[in-house]
VOBAMAR-746848 format. One record per residue (C-alpha): x, y, z. Coordinates in nm, 3 decimals. Layout:
[[X Y Z]]
...
REM end
This chain:
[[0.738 -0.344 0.252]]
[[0.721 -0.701 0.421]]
[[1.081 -0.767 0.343]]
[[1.187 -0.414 0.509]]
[[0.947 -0.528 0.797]]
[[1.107 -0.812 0.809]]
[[1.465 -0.655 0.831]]
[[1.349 -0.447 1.135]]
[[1.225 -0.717 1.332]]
[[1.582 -0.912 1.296]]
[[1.735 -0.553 1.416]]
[[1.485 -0.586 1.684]]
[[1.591 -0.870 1.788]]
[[1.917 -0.841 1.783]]
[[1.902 -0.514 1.990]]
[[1.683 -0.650 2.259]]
[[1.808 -1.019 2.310]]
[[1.960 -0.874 2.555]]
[[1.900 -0.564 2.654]]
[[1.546 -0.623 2.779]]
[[1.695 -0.758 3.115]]
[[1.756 -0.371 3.191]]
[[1.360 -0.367 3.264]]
[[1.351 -0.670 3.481]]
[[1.220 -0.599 3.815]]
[[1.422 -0.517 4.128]]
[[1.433 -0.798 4.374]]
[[1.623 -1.178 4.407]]
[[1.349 -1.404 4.293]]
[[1.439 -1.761 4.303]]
[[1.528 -1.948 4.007]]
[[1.205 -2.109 3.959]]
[[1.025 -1.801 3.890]]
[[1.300 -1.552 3.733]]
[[1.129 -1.605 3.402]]
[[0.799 -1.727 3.229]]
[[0.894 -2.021 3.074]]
[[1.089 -2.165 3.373]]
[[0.789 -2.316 3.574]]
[[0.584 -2.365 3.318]]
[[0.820 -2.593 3.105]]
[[0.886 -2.801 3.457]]
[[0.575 -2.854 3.439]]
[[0.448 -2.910 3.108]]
[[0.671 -3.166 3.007]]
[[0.582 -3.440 3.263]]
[[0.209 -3.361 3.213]]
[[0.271 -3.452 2.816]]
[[0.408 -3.728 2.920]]
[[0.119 -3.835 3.200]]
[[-0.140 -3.723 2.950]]
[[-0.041 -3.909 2.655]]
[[0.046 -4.229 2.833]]
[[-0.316 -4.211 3.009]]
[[-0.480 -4.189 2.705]]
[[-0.337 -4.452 2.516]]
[[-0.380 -4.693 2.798]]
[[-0.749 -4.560 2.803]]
[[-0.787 -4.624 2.427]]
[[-0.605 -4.931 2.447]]
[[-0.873 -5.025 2.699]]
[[-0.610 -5.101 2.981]]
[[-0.718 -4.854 3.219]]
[[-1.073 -4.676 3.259]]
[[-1.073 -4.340 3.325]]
[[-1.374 -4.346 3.520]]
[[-1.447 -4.024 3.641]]
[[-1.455 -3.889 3.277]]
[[-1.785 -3.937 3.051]]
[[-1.645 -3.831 2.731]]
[[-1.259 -3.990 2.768]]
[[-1.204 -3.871 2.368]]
[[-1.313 -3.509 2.398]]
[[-1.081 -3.456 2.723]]
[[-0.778 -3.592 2.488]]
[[-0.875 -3.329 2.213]]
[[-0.925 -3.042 2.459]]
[[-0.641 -3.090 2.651]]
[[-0.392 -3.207 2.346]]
[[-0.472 -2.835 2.225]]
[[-0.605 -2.605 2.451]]
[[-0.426 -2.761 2.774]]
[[-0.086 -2.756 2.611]]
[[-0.184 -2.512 2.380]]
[[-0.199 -2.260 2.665]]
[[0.118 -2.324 2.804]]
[[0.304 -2.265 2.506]]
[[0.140 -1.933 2.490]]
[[0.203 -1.836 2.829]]
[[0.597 -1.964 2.780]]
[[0.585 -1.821 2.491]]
[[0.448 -1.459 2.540]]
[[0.627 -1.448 2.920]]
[[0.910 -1.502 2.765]]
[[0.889 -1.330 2.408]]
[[0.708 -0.977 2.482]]
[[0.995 -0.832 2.680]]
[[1.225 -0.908 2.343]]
[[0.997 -0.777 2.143]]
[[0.886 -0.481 2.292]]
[[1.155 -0.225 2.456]]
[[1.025 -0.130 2.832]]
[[0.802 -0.429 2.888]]
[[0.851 -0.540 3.243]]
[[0.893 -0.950 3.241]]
[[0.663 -1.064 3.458]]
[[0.844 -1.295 3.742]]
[[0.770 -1.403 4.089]]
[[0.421 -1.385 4.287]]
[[0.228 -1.287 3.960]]
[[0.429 -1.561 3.745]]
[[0.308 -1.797 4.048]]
[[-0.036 -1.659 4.025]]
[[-0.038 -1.752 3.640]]
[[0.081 -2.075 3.681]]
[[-0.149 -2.193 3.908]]
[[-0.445 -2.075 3.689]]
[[-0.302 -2.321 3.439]]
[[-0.262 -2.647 3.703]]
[[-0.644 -2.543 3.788]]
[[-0.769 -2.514 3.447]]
[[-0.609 -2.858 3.403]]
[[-0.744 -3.027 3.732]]
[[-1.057 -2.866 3.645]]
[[-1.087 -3.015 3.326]]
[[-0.970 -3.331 3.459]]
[[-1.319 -3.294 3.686]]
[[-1.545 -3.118 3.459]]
[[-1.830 -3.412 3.555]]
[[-1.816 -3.299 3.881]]
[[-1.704 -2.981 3.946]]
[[-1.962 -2.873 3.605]]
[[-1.863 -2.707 3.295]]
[[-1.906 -2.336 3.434]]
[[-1.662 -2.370 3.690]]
[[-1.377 -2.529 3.375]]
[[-1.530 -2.332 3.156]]
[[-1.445 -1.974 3.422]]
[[-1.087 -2.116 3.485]]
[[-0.945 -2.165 3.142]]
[[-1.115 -1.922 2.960]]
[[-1.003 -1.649 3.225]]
[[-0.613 -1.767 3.195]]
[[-0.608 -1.668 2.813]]
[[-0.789 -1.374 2.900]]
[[-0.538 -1.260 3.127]]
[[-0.217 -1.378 2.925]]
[[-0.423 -1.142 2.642]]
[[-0.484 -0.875 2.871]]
[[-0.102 -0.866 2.967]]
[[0.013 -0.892 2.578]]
[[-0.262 -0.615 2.455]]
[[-0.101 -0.360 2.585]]
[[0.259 -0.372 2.432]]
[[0.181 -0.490 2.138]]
[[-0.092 -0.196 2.033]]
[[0.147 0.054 2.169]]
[[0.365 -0.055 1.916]]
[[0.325 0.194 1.608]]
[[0.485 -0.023 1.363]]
[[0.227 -0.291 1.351]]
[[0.481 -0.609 1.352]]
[[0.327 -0.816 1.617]]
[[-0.069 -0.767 1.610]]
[[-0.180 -1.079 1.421]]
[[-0.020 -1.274 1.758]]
[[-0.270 -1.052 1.927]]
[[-0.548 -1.166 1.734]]
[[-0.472 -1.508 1.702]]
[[-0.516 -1.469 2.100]]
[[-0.841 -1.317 2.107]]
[[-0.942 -1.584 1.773]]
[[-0.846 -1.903 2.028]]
[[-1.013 -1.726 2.331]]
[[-1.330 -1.680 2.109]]
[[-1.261 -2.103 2.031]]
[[-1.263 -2.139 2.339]]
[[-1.623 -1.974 2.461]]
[[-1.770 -2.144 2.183]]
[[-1.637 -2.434 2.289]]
[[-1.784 -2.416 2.614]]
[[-2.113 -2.322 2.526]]
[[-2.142 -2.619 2.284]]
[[-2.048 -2.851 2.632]]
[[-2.322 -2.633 2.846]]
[[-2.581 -2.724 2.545]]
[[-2.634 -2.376 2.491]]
[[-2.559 -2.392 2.118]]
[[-2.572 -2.715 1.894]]
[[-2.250 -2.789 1.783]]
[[-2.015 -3.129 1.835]]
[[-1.681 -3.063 2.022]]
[[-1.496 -3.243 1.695]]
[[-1.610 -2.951 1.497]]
[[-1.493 -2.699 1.713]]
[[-1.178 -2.838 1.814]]
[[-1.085 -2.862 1.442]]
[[-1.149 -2.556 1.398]]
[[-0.896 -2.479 1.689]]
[[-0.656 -2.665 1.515]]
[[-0.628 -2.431 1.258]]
[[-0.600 -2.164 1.463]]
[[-0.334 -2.290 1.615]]
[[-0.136 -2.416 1.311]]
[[-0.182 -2.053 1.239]]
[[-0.024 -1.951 1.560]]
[[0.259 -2.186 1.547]]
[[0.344 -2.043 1.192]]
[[0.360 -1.717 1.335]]
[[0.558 -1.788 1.635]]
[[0.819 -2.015 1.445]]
[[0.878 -1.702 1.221]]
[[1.001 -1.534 1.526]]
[[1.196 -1.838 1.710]]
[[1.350 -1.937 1.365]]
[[1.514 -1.544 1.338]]
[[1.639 -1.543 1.638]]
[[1.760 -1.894 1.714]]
[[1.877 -1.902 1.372]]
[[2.070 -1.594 1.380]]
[[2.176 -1.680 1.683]]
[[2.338 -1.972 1.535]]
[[2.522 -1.775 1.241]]
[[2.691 -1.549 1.492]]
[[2.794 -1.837 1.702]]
[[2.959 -1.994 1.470]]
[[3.081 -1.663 1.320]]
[[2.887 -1.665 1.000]]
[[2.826 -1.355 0.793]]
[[2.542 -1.397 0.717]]
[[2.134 -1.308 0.802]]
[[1.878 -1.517 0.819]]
[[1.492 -1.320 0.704]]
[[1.182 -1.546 0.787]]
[[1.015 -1.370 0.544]]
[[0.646 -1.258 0.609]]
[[0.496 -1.264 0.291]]
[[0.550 -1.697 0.232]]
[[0.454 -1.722 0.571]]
[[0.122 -1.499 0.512]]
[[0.024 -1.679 0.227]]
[[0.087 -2.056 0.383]]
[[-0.147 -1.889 0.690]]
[[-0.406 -1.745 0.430]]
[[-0.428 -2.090 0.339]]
[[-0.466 -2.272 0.625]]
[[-0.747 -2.033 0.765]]
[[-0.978 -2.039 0.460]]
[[-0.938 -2.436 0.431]]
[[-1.008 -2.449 0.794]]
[[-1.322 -2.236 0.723]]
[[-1.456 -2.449 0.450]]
[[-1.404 -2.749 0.635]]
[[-1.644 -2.577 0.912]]
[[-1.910 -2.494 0.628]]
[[-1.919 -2.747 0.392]]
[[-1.714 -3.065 0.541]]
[[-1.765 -3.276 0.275]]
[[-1.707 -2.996 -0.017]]
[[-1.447 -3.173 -0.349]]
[[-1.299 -2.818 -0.309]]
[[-1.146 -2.894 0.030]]
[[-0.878 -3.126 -0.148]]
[[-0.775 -2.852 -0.329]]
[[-0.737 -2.579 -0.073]]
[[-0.576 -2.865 0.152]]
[[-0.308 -2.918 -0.149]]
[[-0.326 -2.499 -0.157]]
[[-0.210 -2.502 0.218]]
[[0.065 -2.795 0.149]]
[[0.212 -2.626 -0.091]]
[[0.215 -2.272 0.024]]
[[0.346 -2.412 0.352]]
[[0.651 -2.558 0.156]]
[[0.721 -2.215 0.015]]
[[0.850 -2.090 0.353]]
[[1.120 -2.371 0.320]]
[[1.270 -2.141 0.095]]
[[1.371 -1.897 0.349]]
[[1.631 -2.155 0.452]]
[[1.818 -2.092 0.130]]
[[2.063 -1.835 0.220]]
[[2.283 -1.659 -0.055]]
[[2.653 -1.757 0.052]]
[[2.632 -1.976 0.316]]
[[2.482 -2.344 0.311]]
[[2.285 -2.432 0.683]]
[[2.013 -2.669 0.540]]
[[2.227 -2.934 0.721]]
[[2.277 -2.802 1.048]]
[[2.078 -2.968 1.273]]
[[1.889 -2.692 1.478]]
[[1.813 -2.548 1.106]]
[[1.662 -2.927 1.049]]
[[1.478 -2.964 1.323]]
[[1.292 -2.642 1.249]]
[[1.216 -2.718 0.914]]
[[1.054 -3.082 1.025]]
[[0.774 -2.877 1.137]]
[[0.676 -2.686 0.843]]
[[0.726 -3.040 0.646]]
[[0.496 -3.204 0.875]]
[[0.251 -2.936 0.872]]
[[0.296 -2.937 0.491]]
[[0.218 -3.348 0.462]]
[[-0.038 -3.261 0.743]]
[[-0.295 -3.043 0.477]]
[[-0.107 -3.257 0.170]]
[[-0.245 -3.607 0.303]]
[[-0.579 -3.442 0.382]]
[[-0.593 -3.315 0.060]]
[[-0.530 -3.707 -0.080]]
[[-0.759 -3.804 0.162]]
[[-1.078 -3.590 -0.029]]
[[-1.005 -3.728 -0.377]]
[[-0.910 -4.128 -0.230]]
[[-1.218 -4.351 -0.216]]
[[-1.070 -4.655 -0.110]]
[[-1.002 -4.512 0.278]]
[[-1.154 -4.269 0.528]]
[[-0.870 -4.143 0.704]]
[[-0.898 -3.752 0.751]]
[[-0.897 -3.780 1.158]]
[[-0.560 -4.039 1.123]]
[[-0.354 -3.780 0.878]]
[[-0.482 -3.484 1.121]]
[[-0.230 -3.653 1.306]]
[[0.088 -3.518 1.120]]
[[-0.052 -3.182 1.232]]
[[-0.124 -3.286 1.632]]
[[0.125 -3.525 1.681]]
[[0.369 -3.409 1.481]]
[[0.394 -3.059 1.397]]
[[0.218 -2.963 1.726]]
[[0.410 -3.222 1.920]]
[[0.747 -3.083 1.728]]
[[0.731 -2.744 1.814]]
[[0.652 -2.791 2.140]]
[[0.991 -2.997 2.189]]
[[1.198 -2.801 1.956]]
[[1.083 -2.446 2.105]]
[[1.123 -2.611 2.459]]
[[1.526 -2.700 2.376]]
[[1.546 -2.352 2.209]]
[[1.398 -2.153 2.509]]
[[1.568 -2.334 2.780]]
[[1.894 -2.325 2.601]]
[[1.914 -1.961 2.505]]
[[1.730 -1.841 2.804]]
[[1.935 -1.967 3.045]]
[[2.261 -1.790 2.912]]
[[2.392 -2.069 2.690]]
[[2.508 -2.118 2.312]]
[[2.229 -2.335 2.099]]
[[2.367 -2.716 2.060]]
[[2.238 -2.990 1.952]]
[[2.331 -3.386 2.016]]
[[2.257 -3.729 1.933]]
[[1.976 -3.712 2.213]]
[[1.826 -3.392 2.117]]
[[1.821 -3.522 1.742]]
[[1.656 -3.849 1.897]]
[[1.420 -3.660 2.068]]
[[1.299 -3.494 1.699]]
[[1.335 -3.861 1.492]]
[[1.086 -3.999 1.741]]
[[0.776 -3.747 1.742]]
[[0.823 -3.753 1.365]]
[[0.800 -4.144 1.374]]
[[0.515 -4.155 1.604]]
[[0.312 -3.912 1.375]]
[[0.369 -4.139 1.066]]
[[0.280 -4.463 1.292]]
[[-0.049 -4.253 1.395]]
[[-0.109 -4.104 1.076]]
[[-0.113 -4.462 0.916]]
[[-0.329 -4.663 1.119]]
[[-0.605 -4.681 0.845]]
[[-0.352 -4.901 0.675]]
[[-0.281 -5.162 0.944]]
[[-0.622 -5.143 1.171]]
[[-0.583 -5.492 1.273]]
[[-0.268 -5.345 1.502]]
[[-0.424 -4.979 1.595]]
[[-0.398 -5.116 1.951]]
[[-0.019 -5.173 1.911]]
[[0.007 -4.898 1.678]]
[[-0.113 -4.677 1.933]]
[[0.076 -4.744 2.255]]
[[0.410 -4.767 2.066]]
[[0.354 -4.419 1.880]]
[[0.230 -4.297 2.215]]
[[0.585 -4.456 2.438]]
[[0.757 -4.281 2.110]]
[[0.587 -3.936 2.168]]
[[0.663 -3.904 2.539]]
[[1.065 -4.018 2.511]]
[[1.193 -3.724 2.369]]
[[1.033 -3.508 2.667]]
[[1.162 -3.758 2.907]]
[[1.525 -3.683 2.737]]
[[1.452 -3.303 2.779]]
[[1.376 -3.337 3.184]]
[[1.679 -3.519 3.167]]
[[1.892 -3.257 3.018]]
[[1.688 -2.925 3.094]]
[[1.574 -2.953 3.390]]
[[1.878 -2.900 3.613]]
[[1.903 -2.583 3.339]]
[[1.548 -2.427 3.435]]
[[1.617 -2.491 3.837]]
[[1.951 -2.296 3.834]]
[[2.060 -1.914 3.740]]
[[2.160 -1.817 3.425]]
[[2.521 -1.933 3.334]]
[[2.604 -1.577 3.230]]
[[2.509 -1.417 3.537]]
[[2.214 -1.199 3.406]]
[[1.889 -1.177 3.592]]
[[1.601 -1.416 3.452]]
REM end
């Protein structure tokens, strides 16, 4: 039944790649704000690169970011929730009128309005010790109520089921999110680490379930570009157990943090996240070396030594270094997906053919090399200074190279002359 599923969402797609701009709404909207993940990409990748440069000064102890208390809990937040939210916005803006026949893409004034809720829930957070934790709390919990709000309603119209976990991952993050919140207003007793690990995972979960759909139809995309005959299947069932996974050692590590069992279920979640590296095999056709097909499995690696090097971690006694191999999950898988869904997005989505080149593939090689310099710190601690800034000048390159490349892509109409 999963594999049939699975066969109707590629039909799906291939049926409403393009025929979806048939719904777009009447009016000339300016390039800007023809399409969701326009202004929110121009955006978001200069604010990766002012966040994580801020921080690691801030670590590093070359700045002070004074008007912050809690300088480390800000970095957390922000690394998942404040980019985390973008994605989903670019993401969902841009995905639900694919996925769902007669969903109107939301563009113009209300894609404005959205946007700006996302710049406020960022200033805001930027000012929580002065503008108070209510007021953040309102503005970023109400933008992922509203990007739910918009999604709910396509997705449970749809009879055939294929997209409600992303609709319940949603409501999982917003519920995060409260709690979240509530912990920072004191109003229940909880540290922000533990809840924004616990966010992690739920994330993790939601990048596994969005790569499924961005590997089908980039992918696919690929294979008819290059006149292949053949079909690529994400198939659901690897990806639902490398998810099952994920979630219940996520939920341990809530419960019982210092539980033997976690290395196990953290190997578990390694090695069922491997498994979906199998759906890269094809029957007649070899594309493990193509380099779009490469950089997409680099994230389901990372996330793999992510959980596997955790797992190490519980069963090492020599070295504490759970919160340094978390970052092969932040860092790298979440950093990696961000970029790689980023090229994807503004590639296809502005009427052109995938490609990749040595810049692009730069762009990849560095995040993964700033994840293993951050992952390994426990090892060289006499540098984490160094260690730090250079994995941090690393990180923010490749999204330099895509503002470079992209940019003058997401300010201009689409090559092929459709709207959006």
């Amino acid at each position: 039944m999963d594999i049939k599923n699975t066969k109707n969402d590629e039909k799906e797609i291939k049926n409403y790649a393009t025929s979806h701009y048939a719904f777009y709404p009447k009016g000339d909207y300016p390039a800007l704000l023809a399409y969701g993940f326009r202004p929110i990409f121009i955006l978001l990748a200069p604010y990766i690169v002012l966040s994580i440069l801020l921080w690691s000064l801030s670590f590093s102890g070359f700045i002070n970011i004074s008007f912050m208390n809690d300088a480390l809990t800000w970095h957390m937040y922000e690394m998942l929730y404040g980019l985390g939210t973008a994605g989903i916005l670019a993401f969902f803006l841009t995905g639900v009128p694919e996925m769902f026949p007669g969903a109107i893409p939301i563009v113009g004034k209300k894609l404005l309005a959205l946007v700006s809720l996302w710049v406020l829930g960022r200033v805001s957070f930027w000012m929580i010790d002065y503008v108070g934790v209510y007021f953040v709390a309102l503005t970023n919990i109400s933008l992922l109520v509203w990007i739910t709000a918009l999604v709910a309603k396509p997705v449970f119209k749809d009879v055939k089921r294929n997209h409600f976990s992303l609709a319940y991952m949603l409501i999982v993050l917003i519920s995060i999110q409260i709690w979240f919140f509530s912990s920072s207003a004191s109003l229940i007793d909880f540290t922000s680490m533990e809840i924004l690990k616990v966010a992690l995972g739920a994330f993790i979960v939601l990048i596994l379930l969005a790569l499924r759909r961005v590997s089908m139809e980039s992918i696919n995309e690929l294979l008819e570009d290059e006149n292949i005959d053949e079909t690529f299947y994400a198939r659901s069932p690897r990806y639902n157990l490398a998810i099952f996974s994920i979630i219940l050692y996520t939920i341990i590590e809530f419960l019982y943090p210092d539980n033997s069992i976690l290395a196990w279920l953290a190997f578990a979640s390694a090695a069922a996240t491997l498994g979906v590296l199998n759906d890269f095999i094809l029957k007649d056709y070899n594309i493990l070396l193509k380099p779009f097909v490469m950089y997409l499995m680099s994230i389901i690696i990372l996330i793999a030594l992510g959980y596997g090097f955790l797992g190490y971690d519980y069963l090492n006694d020599e070295i504490y270094a759970l919160n340094h191999f978390r970052h092969f999950l932040t860092t790298g898988a979440f950093g990696l997906t961000f970029y790689i869904i980023m090229l994807i997005v503004s590639t296809i989505h502005t009427g052109r053919h995938l490609f990749t080149n040595i810049y692009t593939s730069l762009g990849v090689i560095l995040i993964i090399l700033s994840s293993f310099i951050r992952a390994f710190i426990p090892y060289y601690e006499n540098y984490m200074i160094e260690a730090y800034i250079i994995s941090s000048v690393l990180f923010v390159i490749p999204f330099i190279i895509y503002m470079k490349i992209f940019f003058p892509y997401l300010l201009a109409k689409r090559v092929d002359g459709l709207k959006g």
